[in-house]
PyMOL Python script that loads the backbone (N, CA, C, O; Angstrom):
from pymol import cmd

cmd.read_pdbstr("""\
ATOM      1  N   UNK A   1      35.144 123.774  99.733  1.00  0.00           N
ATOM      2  CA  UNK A   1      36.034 123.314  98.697  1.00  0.00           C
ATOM      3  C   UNK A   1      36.633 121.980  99.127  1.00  0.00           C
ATOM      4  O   UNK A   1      36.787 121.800 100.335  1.00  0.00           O
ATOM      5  N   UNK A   2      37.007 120.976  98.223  1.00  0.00           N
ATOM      6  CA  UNK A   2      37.406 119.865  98.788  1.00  0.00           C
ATOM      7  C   UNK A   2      39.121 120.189  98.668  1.00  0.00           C
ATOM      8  O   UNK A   2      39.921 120.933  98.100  1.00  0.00           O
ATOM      9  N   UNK A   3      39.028 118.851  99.818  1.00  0.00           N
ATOM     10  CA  UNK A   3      40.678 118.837  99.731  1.00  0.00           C
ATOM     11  C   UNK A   3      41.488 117.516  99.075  1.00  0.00           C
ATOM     12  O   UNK A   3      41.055 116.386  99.299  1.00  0.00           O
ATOM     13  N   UNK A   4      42.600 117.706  98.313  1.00  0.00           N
ATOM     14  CA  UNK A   4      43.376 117.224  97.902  1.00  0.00           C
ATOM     15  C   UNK A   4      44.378 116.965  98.978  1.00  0.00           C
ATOM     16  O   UNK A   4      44.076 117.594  99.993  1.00  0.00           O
ATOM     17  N   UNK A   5      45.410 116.294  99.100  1.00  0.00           N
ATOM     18  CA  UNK A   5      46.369 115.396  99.683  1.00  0.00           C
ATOM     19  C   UNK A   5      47.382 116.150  98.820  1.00  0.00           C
ATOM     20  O   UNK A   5      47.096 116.455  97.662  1.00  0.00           O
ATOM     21  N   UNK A   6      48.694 116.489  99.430  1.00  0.00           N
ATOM     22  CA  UNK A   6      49.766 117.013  98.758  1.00  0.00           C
ATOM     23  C   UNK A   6      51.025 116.454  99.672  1.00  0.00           C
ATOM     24  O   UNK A   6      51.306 116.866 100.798  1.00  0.00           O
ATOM     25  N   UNK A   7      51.772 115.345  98.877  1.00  0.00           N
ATOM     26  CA  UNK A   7      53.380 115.132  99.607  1.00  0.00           C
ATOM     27  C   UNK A   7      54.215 115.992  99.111  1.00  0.00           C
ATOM     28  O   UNK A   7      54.497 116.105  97.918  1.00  0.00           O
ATOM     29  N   UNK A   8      54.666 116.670 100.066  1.00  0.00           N
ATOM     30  CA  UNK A   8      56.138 117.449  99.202  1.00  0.00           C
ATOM     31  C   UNK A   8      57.239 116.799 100.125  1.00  0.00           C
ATOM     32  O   UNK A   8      56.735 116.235 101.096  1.00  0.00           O
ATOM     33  N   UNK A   9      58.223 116.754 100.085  1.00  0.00           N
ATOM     34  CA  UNK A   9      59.575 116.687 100.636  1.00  0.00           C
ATOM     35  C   UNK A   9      60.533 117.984 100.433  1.00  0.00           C
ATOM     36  O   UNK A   9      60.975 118.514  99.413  1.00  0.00           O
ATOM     37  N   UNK A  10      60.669 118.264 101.730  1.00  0.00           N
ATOM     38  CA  UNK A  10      61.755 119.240 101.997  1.00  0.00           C
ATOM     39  C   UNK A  10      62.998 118.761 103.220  1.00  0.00           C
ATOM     40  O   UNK A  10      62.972 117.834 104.029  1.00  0.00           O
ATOM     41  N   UNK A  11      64.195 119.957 102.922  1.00  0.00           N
ATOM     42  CA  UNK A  11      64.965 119.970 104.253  1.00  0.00           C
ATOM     43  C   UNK A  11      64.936 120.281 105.436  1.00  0.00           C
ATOM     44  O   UNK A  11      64.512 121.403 105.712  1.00  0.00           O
ATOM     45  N   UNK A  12      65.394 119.356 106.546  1.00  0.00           N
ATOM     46  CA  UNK A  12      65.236 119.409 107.651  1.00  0.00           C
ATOM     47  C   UNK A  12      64.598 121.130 108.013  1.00  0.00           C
ATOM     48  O   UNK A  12      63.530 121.531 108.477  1.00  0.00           O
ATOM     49  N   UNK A  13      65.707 121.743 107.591  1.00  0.00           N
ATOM     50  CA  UNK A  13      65.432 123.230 107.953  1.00  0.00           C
ATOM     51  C   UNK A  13      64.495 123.652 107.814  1.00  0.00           C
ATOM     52  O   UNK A  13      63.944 124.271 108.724  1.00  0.00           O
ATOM     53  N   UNK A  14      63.863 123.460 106.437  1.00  0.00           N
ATOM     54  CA  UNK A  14      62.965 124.165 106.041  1.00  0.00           C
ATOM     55  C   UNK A  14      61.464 123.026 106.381  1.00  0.00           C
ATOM     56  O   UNK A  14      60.542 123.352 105.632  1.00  0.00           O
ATOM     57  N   UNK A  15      61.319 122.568 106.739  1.00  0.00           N
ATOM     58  CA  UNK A  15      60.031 121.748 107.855  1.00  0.00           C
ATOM     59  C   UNK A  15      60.402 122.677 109.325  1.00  0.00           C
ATOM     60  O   UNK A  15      59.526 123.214 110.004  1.00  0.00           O
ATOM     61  N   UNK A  16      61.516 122.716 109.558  1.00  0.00           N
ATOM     62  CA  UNK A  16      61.395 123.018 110.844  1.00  0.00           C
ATOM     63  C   UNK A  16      60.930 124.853 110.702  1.00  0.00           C
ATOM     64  O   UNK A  16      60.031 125.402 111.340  1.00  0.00           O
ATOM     65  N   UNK A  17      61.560 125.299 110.001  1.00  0.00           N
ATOM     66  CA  UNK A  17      61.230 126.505 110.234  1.00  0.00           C
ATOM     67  C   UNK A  17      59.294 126.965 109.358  1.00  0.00           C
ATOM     68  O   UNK A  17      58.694 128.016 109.581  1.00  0.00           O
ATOM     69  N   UNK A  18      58.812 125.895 108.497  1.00  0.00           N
ATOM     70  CA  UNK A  18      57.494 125.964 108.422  1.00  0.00           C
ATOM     71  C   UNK A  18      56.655 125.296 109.788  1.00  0.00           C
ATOM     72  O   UNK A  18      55.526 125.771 109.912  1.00  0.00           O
ATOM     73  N   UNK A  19      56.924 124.574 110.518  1.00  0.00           N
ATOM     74  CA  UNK A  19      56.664 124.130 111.905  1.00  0.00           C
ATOM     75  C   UNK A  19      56.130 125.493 112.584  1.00  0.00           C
ATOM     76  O   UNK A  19      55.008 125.972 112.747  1.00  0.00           O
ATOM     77  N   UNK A  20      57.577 125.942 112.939  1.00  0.00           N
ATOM     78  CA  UNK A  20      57.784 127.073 114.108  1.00  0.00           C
ATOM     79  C   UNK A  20      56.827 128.519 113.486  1.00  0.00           C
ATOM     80  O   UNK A  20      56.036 128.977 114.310  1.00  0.00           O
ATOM     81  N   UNK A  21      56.868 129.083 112.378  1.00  0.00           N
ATOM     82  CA  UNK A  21      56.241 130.003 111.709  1.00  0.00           C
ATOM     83  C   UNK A  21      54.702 130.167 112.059  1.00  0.00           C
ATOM     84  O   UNK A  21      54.132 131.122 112.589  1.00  0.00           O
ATOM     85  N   UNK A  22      53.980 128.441 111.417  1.00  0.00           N
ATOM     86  CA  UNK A  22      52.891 128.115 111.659  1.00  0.00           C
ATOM     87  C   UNK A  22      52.745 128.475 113.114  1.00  0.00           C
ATOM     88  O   UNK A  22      52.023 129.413 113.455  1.00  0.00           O
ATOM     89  N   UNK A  23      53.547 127.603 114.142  1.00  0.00           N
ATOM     90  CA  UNK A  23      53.175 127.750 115.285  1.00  0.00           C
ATOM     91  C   UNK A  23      53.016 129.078 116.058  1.00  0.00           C
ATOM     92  O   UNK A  23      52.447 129.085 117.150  1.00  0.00           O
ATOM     93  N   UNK A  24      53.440 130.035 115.583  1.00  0.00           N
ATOM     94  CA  UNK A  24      53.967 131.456 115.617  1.00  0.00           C
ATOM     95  C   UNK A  24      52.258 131.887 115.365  1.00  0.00           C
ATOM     96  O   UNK A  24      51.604 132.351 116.298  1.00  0.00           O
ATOM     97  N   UNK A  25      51.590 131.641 113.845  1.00  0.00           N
ATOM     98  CA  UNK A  25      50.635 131.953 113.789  1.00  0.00           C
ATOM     99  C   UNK A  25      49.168 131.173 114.170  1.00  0.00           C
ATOM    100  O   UNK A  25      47.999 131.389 113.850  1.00  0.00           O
ATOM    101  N   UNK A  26      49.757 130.283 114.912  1.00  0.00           N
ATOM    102  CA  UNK A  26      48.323 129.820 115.766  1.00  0.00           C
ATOM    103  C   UNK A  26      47.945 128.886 114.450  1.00  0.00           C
ATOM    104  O   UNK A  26      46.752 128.914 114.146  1.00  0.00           O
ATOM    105  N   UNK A  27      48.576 128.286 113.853  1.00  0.00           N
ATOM    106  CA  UNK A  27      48.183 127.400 112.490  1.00  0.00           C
ATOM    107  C   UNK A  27      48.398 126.562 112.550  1.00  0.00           C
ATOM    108  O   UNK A  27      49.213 126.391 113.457  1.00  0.00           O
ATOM    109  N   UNK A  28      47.901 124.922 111.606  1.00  0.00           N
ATOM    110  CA  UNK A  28      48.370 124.210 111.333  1.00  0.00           C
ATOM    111  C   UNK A  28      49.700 124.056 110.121  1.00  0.00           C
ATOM    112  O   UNK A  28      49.454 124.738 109.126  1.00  0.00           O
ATOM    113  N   UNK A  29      50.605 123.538 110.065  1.00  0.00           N
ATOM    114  CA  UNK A  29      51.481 123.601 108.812  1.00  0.00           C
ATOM    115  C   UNK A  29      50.617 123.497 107.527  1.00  0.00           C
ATOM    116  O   UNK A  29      50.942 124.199 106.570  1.00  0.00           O
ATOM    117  N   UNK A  30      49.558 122.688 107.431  1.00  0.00           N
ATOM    118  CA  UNK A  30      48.926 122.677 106.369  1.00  0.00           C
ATOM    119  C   UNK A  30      48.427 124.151 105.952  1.00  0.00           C
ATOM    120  O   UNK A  30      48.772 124.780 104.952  1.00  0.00           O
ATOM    121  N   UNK A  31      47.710 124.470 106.763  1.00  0.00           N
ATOM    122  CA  UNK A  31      46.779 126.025 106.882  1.00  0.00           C
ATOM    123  C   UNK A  31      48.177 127.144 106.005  1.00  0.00           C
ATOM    124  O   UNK A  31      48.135 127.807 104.970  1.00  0.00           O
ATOM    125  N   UNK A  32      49.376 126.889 107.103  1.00  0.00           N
ATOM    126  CA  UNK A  32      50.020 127.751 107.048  1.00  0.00           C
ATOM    127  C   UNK A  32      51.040 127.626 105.545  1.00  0.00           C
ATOM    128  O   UNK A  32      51.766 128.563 105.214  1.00  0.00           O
ATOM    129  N   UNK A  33      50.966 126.537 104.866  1.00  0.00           N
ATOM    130  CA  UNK A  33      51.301 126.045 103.066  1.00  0.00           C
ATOM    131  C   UNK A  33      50.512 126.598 102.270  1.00  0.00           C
ATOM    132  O   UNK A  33      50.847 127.416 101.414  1.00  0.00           O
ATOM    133  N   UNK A  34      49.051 126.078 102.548  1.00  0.00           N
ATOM    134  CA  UNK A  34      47.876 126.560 101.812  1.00  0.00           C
ATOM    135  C   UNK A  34      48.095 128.388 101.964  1.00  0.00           C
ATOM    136  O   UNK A  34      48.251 128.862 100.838  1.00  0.00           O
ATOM    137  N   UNK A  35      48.124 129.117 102.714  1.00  0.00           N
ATOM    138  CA  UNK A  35      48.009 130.137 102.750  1.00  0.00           C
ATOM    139  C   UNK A  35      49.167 130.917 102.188  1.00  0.00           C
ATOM    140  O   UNK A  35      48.939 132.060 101.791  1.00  0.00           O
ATOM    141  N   UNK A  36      50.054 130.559 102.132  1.00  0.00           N
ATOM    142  CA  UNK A  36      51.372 130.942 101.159  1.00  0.00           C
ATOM    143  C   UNK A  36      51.533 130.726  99.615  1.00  0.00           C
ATOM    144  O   UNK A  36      52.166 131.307  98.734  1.00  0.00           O
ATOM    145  N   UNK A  37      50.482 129.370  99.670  1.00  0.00           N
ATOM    146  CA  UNK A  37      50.350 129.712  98.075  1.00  0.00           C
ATOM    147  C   UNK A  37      49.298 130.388  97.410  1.00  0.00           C
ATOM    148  O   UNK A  37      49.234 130.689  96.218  1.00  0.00           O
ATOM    149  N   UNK A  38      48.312 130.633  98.502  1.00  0.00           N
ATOM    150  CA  UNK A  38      47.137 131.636  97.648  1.00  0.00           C
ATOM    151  C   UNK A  38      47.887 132.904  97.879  1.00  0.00           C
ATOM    152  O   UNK A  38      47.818 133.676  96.922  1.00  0.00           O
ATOM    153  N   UNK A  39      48.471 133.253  98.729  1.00  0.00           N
ATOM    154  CA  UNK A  39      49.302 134.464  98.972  1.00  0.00           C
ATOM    155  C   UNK A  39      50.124 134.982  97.616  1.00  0.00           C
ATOM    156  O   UNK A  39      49.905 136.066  97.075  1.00  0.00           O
ATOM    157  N   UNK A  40      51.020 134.097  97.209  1.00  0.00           N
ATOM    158  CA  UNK A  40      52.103 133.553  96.065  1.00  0.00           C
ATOM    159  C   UNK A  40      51.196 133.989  94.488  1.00  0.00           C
ATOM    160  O   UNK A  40      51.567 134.814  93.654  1.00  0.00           O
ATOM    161  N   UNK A  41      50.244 133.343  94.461  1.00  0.00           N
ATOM    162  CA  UNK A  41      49.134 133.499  93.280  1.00  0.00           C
ATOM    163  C   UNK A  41      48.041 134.538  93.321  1.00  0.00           C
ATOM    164  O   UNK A  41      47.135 134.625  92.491  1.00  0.00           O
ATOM    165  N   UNK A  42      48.211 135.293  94.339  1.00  0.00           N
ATOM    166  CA  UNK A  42      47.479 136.339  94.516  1.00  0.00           C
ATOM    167  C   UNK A  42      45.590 136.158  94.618  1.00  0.00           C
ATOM    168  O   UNK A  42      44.679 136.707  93.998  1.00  0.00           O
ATOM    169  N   UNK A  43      45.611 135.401  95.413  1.00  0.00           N
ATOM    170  CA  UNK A  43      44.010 134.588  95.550  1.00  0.00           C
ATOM    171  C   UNK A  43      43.840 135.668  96.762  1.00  0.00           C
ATOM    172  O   UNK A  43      42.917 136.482  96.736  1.00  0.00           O
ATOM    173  N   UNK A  44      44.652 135.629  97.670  1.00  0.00           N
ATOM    174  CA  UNK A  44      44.770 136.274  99.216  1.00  0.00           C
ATOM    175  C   UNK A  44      44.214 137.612  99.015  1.00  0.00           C
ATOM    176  O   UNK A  44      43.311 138.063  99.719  1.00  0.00           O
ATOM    177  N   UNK A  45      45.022 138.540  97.588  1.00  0.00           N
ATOM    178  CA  UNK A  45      44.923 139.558  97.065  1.00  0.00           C
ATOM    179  C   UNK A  45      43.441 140.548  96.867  1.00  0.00           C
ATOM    180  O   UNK A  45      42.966 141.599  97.297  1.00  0.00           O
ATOM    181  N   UNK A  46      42.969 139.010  95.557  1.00  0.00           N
ATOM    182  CA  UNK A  46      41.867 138.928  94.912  1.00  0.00           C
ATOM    183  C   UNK A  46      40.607 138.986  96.142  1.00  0.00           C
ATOM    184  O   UNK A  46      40.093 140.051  96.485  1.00  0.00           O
ATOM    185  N   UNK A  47      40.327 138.008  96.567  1.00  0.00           N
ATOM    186  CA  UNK A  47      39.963 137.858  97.940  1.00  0.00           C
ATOM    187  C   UNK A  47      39.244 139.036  99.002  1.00  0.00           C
ATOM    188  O   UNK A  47      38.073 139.229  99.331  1.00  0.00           O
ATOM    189  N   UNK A  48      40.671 139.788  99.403  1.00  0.00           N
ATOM    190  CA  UNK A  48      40.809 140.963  99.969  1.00  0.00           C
ATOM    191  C   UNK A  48      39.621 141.934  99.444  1.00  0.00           C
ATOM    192  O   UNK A  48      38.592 142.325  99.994  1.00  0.00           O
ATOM    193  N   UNK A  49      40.268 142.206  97.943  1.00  0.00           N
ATOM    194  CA  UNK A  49      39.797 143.478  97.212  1.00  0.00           C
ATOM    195  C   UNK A  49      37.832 142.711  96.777  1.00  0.00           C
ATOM    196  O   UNK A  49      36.951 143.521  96.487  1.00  0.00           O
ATOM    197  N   UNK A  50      37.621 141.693  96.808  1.00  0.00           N
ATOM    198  CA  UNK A  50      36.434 141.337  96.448  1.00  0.00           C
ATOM    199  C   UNK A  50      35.351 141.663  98.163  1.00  0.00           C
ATOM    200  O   UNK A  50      34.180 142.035  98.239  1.00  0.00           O
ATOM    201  N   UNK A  51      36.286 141.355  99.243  1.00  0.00           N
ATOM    202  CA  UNK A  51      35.252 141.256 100.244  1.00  0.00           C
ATOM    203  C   UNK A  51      35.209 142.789 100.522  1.00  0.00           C
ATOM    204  O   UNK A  51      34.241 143.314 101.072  1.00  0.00           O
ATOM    205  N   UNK A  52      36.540 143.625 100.026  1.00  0.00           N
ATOM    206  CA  UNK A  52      36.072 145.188 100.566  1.00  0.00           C
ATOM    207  C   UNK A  52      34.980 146.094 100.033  1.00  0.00           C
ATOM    208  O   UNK A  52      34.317 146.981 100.570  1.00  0.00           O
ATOM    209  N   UNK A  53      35.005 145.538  98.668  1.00  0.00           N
ATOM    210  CA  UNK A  53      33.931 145.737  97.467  1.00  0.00           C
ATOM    211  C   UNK A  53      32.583 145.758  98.340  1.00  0.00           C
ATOM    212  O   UNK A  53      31.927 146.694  98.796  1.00  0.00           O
ATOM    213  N   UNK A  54      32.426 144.388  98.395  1.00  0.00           N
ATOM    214  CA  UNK A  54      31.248 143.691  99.468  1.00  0.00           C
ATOM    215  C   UNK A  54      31.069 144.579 100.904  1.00  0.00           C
ATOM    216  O   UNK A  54      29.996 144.868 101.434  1.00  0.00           O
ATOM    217  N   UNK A  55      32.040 144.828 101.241  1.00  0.00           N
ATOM    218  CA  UNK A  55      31.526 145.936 102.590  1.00  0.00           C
ATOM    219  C   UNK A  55      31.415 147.274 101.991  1.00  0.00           C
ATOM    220  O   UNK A  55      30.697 147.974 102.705  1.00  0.00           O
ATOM    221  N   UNK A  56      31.737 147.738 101.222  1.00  0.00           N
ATOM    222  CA  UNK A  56      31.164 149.102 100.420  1.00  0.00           C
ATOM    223  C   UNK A  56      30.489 149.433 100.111  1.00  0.00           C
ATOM    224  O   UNK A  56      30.290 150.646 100.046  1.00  0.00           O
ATOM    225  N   UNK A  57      29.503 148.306  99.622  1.00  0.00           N
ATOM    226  CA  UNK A  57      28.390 148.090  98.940  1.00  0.00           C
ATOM    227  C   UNK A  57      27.061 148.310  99.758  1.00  0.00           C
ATOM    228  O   UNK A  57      26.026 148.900  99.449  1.00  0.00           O
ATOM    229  N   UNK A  58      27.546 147.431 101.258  1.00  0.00           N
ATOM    230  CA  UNK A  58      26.708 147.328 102.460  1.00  0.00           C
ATOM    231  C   UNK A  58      26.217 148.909 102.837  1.00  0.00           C
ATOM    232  O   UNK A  58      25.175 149.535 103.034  1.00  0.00           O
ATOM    233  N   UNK A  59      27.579 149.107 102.806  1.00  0.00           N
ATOM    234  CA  UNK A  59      27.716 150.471 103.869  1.00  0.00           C
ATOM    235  C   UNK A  59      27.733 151.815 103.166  1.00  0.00           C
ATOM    236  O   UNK A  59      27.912 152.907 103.704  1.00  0.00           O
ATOM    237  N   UNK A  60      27.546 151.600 102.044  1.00  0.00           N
ATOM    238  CA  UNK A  60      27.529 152.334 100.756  1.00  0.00           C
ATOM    239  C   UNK A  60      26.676 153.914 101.225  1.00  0.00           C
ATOM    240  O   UNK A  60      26.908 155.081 100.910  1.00  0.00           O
ATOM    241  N   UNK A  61      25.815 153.395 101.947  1.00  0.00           N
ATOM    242  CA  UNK A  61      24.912 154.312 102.070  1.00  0.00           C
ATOM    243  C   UNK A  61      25.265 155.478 103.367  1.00  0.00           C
ATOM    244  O   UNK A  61      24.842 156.634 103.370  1.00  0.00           O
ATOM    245  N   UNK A  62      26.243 154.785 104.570  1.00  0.00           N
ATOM    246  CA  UNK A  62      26.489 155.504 105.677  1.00  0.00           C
ATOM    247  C   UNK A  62      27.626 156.181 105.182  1.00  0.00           C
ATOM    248  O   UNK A  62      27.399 157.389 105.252  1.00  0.00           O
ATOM    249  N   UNK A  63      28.995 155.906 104.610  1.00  0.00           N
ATOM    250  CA  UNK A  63      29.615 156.346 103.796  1.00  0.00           C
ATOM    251  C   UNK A  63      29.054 157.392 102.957  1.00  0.00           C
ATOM    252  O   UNK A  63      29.744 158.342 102.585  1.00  0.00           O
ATOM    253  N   UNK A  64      27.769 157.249 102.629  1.00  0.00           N
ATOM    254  CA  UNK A  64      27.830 158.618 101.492  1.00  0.00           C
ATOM    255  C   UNK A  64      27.252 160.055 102.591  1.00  0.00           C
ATOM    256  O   UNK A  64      27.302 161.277 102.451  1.00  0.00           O
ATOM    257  N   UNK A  65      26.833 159.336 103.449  1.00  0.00           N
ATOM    258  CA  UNK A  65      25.952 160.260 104.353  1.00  0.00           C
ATOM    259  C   UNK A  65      26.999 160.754 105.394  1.00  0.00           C
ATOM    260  O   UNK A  65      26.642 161.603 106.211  1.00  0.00           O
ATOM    261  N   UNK A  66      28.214 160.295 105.412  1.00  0.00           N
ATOM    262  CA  UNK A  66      29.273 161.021 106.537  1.00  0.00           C
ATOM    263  C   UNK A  66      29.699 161.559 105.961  1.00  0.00           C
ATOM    264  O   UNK A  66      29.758 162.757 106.235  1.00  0.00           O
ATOM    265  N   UNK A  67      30.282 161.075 104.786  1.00  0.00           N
ATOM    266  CA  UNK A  67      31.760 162.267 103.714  1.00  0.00           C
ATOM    267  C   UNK A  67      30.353 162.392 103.142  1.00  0.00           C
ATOM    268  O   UNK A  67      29.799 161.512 103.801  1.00  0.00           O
ATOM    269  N   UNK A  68      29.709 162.736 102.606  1.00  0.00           N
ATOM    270  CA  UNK A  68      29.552 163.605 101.487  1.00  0.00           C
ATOM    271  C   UNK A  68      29.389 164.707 102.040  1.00  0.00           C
ATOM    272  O   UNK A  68      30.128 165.646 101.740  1.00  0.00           O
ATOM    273  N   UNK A  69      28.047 164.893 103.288  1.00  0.00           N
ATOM    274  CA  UNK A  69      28.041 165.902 104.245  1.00  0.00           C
ATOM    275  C   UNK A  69      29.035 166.416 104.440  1.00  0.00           C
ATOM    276  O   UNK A  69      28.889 167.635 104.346  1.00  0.00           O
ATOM    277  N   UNK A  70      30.457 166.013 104.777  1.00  0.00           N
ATOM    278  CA  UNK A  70      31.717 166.512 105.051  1.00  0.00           C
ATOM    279  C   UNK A  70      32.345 167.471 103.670  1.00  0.00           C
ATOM    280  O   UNK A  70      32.642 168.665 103.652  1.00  0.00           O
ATOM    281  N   UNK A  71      32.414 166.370 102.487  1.00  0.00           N
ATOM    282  CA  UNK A  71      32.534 167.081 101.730  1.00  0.00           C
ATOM    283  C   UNK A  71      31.764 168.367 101.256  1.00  0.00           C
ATOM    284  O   UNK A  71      32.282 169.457 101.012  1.00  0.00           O
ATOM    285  N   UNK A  72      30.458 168.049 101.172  1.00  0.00           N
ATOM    286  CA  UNK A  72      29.663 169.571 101.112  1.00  0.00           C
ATOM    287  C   UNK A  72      30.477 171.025 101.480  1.00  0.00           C
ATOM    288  O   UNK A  72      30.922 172.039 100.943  1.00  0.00           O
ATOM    289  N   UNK A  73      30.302 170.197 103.116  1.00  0.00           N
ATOM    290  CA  UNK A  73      30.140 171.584 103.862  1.00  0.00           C
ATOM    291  C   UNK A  73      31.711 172.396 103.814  1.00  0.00           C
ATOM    292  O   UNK A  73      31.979 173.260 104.650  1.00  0.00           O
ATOM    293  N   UNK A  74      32.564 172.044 102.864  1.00  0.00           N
ATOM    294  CA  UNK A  74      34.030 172.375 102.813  1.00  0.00           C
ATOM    295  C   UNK A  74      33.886 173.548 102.754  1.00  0.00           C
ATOM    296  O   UNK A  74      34.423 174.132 103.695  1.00  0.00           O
ATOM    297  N   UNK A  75      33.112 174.518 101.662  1.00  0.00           N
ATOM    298  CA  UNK A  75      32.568 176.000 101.436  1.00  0.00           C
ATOM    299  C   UNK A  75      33.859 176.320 100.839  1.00  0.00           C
ATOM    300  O   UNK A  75      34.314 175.665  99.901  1.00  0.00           O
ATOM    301  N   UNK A  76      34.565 177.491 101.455  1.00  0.00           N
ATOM    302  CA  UNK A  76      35.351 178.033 100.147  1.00  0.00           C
ATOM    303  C   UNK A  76      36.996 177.371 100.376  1.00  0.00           C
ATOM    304  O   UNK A  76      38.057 177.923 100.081  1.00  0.00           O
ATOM    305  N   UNK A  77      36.845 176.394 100.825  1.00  0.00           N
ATOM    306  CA  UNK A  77      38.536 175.494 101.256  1.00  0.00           C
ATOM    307  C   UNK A  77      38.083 174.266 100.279  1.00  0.00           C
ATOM    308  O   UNK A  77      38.822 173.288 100.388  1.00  0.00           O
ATOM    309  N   UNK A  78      37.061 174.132  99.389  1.00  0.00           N
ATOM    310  CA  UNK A  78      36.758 172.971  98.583  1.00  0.00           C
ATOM    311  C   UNK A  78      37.567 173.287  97.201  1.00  0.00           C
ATOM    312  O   UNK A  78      37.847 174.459  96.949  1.00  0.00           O
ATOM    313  N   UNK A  79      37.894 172.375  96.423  1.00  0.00           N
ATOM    314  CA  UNK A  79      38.597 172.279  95.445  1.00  0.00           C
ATOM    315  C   UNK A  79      37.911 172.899  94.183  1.00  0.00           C
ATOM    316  O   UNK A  79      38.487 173.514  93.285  1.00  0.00           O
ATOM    317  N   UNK A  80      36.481 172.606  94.286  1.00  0.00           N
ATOM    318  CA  UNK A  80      35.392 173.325  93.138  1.00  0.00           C
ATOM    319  C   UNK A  80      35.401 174.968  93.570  1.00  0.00           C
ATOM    320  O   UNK A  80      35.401 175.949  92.826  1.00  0.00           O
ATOM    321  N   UNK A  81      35.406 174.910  94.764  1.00  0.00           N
ATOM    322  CA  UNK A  81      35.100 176.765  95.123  1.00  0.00           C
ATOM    323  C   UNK A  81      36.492 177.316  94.309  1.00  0.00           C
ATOM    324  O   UNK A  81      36.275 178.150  93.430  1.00  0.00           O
ATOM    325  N   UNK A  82      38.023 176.877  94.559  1.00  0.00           N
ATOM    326  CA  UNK A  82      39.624 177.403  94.326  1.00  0.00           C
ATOM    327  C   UNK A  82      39.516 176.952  92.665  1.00  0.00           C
ATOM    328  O   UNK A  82      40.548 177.381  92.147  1.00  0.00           O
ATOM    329  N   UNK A  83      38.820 176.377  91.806  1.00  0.00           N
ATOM    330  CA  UNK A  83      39.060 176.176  90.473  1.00  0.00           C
ATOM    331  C   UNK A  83      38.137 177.366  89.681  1.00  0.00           C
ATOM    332  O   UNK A  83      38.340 177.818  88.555  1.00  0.00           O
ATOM    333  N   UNK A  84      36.891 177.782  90.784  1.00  0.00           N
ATOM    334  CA  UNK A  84      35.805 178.703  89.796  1.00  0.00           C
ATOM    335  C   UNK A  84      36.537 180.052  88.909  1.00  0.00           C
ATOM    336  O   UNK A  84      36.154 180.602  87.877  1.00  0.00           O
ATOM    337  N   UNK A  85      37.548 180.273  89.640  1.00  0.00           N
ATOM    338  CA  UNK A  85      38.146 181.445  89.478  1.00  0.00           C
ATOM    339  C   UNK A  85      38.877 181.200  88.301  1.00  0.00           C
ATOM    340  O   UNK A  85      39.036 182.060  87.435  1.00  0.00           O
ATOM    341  N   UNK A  86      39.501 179.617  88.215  1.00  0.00           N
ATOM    342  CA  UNK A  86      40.368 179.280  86.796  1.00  0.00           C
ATOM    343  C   UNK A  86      39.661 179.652  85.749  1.00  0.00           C
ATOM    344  O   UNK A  86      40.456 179.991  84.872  1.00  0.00           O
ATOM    345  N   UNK A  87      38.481 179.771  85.363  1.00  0.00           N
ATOM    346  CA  UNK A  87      37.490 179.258  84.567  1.00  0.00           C
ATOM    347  C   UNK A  87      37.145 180.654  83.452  1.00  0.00           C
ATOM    348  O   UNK A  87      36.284 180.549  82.579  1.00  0.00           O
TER     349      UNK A  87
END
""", "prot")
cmd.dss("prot")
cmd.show_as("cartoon", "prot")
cmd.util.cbc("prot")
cmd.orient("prot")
């Protein structure tokens, strides 16, 4: 993605305490702006929930082969076995 150039002006304080924060997280102040406003707009969010999708998808298959087996083998502590009786 390209980058744009952004001047903002703020108070002393508040440079210093985006300084120290950043520095806190191993960031540049820029990194650490940029990342507060995708945070803010929920990109960070979006993001998140798109790449977990993407590992689900991968793994889709080992996932079905641990729980489902698990689920199977519940026998009469499964939720379908305790409803037959509702019926």
């Amino acid at each position: 993605m390209a980058k744009t150039q952004l001047n903002v002006r703020v108070d002393e304080d508040t440079a210093r305490a985006a300084r120290e924060r950043a520095l806190e997280r191993g960031m540049s102040v820029n990194r650490y702006i940029e990342e507060l406003v995708r945070q803010d707009t929920g990109e960070a969010g979006h993001t998140f929930v798109e790449a977990a999708a993407d590992f689900m998808k991968q793994y889709e298959s080992v996932f079905a082969e641990e729980f489902g087996a698990a689920h199977e083998g519940r026998g009469e502590g499964s939720r379908e076995h305790r409803n037959e009786g509702r019926r």
